[in-house]
C-alpha positions as CSV (number, residue, x, y, z in Angstrom):
1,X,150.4,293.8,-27.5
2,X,152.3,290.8,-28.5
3,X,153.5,290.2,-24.9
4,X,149.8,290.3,-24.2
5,X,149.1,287.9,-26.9
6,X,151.9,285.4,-26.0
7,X,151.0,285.4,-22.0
8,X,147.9,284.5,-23.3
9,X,148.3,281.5,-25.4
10,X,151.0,280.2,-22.9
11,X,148.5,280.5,-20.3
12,X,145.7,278.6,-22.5
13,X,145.8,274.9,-21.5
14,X,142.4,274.0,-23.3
15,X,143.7,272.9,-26.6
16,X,146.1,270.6,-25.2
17,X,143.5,269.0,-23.0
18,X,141.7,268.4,-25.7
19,X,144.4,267.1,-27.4
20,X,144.6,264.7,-24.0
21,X,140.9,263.6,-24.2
22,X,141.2,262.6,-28.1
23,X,144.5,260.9,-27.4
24,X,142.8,258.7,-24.5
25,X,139.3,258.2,-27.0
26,X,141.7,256.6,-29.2
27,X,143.0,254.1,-27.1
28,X,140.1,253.9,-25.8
29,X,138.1,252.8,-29.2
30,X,141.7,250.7,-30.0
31,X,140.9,248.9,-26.9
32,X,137.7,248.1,-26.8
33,X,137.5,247.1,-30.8
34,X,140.4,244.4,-30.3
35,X,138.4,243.2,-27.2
36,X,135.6,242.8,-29.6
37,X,137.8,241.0,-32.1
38,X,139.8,238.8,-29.4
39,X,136.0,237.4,-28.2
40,X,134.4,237.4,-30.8
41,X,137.2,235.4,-33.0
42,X,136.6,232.4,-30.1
43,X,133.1,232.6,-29.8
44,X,132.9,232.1,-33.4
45,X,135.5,229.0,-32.7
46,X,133.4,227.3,-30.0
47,X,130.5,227.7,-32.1
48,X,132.3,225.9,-35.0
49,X,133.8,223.2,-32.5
50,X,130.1,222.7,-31.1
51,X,128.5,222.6,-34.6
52,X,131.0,219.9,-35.6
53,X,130.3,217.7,-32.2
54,X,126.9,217.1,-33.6
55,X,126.5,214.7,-36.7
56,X,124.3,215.7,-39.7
């Protein structure tokens, strides 16, 4: 019985591809918010640098 159950759970390989998936979503979502950031933080400067080109 506790062969059985041990075979088992050695032979199970779902939980650690889940584990896998989550660990790539991460990086994933790390990725794509400091992509945001990175633009977005320059867009926001050439908008400045534009606004200030033009007088009031």
């Amino acid at each position: 019985m506790v062969r059985h159950l041990v075979l088992s759970l050695i032979g199970d390989t779902r939980a650690a591809t889940a584990v896998e998936y989550g660990l790539l979503l991460g990086l994933m979502v790390i990725a794509i918010v400091g992509g945001i950031t990175a633009v977005g933080a320059q867009t926001t400067n050439n908008i400045d640098s534009a606004a200030q080109a033009y007088p009031t």
